[in-house]
N, C-alpha and C positions, 0 to 999 in steps of 0.2 A: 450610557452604560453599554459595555461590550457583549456578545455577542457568548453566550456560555451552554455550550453544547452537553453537559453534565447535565443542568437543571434542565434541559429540554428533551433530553433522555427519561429523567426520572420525573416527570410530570405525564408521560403516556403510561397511564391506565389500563390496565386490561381488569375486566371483571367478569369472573366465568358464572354462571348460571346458580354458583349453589359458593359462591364466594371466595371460589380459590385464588389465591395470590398468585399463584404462576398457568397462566394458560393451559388450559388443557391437550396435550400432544394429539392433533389432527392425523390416528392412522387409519389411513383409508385413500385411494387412489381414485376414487370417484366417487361421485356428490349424485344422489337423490334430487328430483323433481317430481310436483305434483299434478304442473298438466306439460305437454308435445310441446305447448305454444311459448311456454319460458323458458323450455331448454335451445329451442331454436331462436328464440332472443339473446341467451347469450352467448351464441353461439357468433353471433353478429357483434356484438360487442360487450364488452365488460358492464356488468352492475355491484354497484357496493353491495358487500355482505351478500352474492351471489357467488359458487363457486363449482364448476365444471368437472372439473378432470385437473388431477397433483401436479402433471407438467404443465400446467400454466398457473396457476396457485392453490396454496391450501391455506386454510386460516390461520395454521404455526408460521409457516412461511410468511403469510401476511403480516401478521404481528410484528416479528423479526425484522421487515421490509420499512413500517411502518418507525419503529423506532428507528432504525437507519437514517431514513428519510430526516426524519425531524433533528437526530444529531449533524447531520451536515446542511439542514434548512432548504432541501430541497422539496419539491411538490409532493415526489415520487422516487419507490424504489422497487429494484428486484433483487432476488436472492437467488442464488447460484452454487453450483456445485463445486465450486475453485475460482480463484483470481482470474486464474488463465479464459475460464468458462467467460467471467464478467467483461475479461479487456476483446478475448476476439469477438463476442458478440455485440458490442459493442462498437468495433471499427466494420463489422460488417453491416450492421445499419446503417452505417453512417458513409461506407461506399461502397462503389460497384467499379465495374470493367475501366479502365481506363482511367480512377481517380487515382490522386497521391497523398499521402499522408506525410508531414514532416515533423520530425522527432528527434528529443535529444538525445548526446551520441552517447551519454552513461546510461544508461537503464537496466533492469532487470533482462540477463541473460535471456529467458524465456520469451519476452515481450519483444526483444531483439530476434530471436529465432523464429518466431513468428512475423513479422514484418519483414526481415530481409530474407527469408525461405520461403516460408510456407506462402504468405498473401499473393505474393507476384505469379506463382501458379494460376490465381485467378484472376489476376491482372490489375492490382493493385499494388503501386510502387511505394517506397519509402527512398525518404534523403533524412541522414543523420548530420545533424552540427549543434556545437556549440551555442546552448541556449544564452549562456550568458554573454556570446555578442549578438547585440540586436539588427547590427548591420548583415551579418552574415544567415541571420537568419530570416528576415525579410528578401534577399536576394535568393535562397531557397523558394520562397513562397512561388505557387505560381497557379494559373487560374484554375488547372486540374486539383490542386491542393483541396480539400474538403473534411484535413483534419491536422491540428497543432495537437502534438502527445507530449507531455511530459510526466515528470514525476515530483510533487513537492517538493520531496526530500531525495535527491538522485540517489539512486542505488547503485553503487558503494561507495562511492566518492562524496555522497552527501553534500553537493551542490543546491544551495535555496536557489528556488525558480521565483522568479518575480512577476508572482502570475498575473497580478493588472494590467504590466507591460505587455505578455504576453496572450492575455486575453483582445488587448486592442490588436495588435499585429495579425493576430486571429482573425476577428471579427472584420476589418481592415479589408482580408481578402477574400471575404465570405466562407471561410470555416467555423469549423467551430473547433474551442479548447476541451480537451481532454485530458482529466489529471488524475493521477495514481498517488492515493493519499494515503497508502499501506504504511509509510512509515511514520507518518502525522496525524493519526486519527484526534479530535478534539483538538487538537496542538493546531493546524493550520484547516478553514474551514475552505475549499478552494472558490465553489459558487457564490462566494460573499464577494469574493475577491475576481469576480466576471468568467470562472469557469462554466462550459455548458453540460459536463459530464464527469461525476465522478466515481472512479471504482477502487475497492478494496479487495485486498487477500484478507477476508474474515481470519482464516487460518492462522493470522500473527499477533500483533497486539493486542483486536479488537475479542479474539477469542483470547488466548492468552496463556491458553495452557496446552498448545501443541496435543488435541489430540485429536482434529477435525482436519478437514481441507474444505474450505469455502471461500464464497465471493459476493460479493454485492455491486449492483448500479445504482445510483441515485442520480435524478436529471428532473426532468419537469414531466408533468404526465402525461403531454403528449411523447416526446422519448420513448417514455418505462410502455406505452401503449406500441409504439411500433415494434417495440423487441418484442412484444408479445401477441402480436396482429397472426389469426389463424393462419392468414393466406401465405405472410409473407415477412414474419418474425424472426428472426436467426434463433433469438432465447424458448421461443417455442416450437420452431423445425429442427433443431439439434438438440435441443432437450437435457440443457446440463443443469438437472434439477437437484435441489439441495434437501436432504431428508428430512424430515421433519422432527424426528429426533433430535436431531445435531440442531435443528433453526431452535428449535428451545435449549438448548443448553448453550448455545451461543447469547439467545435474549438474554436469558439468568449473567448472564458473564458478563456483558453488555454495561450493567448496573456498576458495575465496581471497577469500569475501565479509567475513571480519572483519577482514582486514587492510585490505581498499578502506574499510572500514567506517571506520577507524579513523582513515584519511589525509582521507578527505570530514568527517568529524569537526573536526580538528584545524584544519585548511584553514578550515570554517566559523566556528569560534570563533575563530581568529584573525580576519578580516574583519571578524566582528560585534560584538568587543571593539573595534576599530581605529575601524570607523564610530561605531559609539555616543562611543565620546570624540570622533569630531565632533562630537557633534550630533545626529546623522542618527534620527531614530524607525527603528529596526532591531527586527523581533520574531526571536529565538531562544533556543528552550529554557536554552539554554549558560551564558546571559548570568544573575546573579545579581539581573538588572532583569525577567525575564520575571514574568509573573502564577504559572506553574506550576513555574518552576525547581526549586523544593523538591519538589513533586508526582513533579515525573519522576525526580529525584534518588534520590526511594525506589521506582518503580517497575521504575528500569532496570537491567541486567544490567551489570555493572561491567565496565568494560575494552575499550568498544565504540563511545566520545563520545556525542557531544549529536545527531549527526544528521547529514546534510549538505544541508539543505534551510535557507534564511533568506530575509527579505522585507526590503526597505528603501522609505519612503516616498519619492517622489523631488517630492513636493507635486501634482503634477498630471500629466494624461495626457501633455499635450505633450512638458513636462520630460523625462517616464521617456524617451517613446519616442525623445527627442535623444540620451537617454542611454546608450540601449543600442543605438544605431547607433552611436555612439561607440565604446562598450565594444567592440563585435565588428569595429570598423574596428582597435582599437589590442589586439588578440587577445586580449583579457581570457575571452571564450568565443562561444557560439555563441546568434541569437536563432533559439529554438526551443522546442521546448513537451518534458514531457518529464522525466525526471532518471534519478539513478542513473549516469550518462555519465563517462567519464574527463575530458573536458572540462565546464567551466565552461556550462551553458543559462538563458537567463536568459527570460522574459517577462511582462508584462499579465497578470496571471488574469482580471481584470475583462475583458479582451479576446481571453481564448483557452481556455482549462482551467476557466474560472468563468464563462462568458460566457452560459451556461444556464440564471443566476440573475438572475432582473429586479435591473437596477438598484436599486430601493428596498431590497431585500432587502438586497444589496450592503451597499451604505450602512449600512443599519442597523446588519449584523453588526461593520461596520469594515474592509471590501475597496474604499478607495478606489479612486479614478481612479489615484493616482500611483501605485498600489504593485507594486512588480517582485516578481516571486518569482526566489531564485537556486538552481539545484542547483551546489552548488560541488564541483568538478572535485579530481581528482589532484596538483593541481601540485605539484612538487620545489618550487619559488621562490614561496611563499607573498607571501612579503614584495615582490618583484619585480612580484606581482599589483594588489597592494594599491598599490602606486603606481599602477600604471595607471589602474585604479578612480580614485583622487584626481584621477587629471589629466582625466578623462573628466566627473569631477564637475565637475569645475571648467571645461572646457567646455560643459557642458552649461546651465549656469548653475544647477544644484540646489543651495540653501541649505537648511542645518537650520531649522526654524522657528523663527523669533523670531531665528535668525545668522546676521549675513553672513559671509561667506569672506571671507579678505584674502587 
């Protein structure tokens, strides 16, 4: 029997004192002791059901950490104040002065801006390439190497990582894998699959309603221990703590993420079936035309679709962006950056989320001008959608390449 991160979810219990079904919101920045001699033990290191001071955990946060953990089958996790909080604290555990990190060359704008900007300030280098040749990326490796980064689902190109292959390759030259599962949560479990760290932008999926900014690490507890080691932790020397408010209405949300899972799923593959018998260059996992369709087919946890993220070319900048004034005039969804949302968000990567990576880069990897990225929404009326789209295309004056529209 497979592997069902749903049921592993809704099997963690919490039982508050006087029987409330939702944990009680821990507000309070600091924790009571009864003698000198236990606060200065924990001070030394962590105890279960001990807890210190809110930037290092609170019991909401814990909770929150907790169920995390166990949806991606890890020991341990933290909770964080944004994705960004989770990926750099993260890559700063994991190196120092003089190490290198190699990474694929689509990824989140952000993650890219931080790797090839900010890190090498402190003397930490990145090399981008093409994860999906394994030749070119073992020629990359090198013994300063000390981290493999990818993303399950590359962001926006939505390349499947074949992260078994990529985990050996890893492990191979003594790194360790790192994999951003924001756009796969439940769908791809990455540690199952020989990852040693995995982070999330709670803020998308996993929350689901666009109205937080958070993050998570899930790894083993020695990991989740060093990000949070007093001396010498990045997630406790820089302090990107996640409120406790928000860690409970993230858990609440948490409970109902494989059923959104399922309809963002559904929703997308219909669309991306629809458009492709246009014509239309559409990349998603779903489609039996993808490069990695098969890849992800045996990677992923059954019962949870293909994703709810897809790209359509629309040929050129102008096109898209007629198009998606269009789209959000005739309420197909919203132009916004972004996903995981009940509604339909559509934008540019090349002009918003990806806009981090030079042009030529761009190009190279295949993030044209015209390409929209979609987080596809909730809708009841899938089909009701999918006309709009049509009629928006067809204002827009977007033709599949090589057809015209009649």
């Amino acid at each position: 029997m497979g592997f069902n991160p749903a049921s592993r979810v809704q099997d963690y219990l919490v039982f508050g004192e006087f029987g409330d079904v939702n944990p009680s919101i821990t507000d309070s920045s600091t924790y009571t002791f009864l003698s000198p001699e236990r606060m200065a033990e924990l001070f030394e290191h962590e105890i279960e059901g001990c807890f210190l001071y809110s930037r290092h955990f609170n019991p909401t946060n814990k909770y929150l950490a907790s169920a995390l953990a166990r949806m991606e089958d890890g020991e341990a996790a933290q909770v964080m104040a944004s994705g960004m909080g989770a990926i750099s604290t993260t890559l700063m555990t994991l190196c120092s002065a003089g190490d290198e990190i190699v990474c694929g060359r689509t990824i989140y704008g952000g993650t890219y801006a931080l790797l090839k900007n900010l890190l090498p300030r402190f003397g930490v280098n990145a090399r981008f390439v093409d994860l999906c040749d394994h030749d070119a990326l073992r020629a990359a490796m090198t013994p300063r190497t000390r981290v493999l980064y990818c993303e399950s689902l590359s962001n926006p190109l939505l390349e499947v990582s074949d992260l078994p292959a990529l985990a050996a390759i890893a492990h191979e030259n003594g790194a360790r894998l790192v994999v951003d599962n924001t756009f796969t949560p439940m769908i791809v479990s990455p540690l199952r699959h020989g990852a040693d760290v995995v982070v999330h932008s709670l803020t998308k999926f996993v929350n689901g309603t666009s109205d937080c900014v958070a993050g998570c690490v899930v790894s083993s507890r020695e990991f989740i221990a060093r990000l949070n080691d007093i001396n010498a932790g990045p997630s406790m020397l820089l302090g990107p703590v996640l409120d406790s408010t928000r860690a409970a209405s993230i858990l609440k949300n948490l409970h109902s993420l494989h059923i959104r899972l399922r309809q963002h799923g559904a929703n997308a593959l219909y669309l991306a079936s629809r458009l492709e018998g246009l014509g239309y260059t559409v990349h998603y996992p779903g489609l039996a035309s993808h490069p990695q369709h098969g890849l992800l087919g045996r990677l992923m946890n059954p019962g949870y679709g293909w994703g709810g993220m897809l790209t359509l070319d629309a040929g050129d900048l102008a096109t898209a962006n007629r198009l998606m004034t269009l789209m959000q005039r005739e309420q197909v969804g919203y132009l916004a950056v972004s996903l995981g949302y009940f509604k339909t968000l559509f934008t540019t990567p090349g002009h918003s989320t990806s806009s981090e990576i030079p042009l030529e880069e761009r190009e190279a990897a295949g993030l044209h001008e015209g390409l929209i990225r979609f987080s596809i929404g909730l809708d009841e009326d899938i089909a009701e959608t999918m006309a709009r789209i049509d009629r928006c295309l067809v204002e827009a004056g977007a033709r599949p390449v090589g057809r015209a529209r009649t």
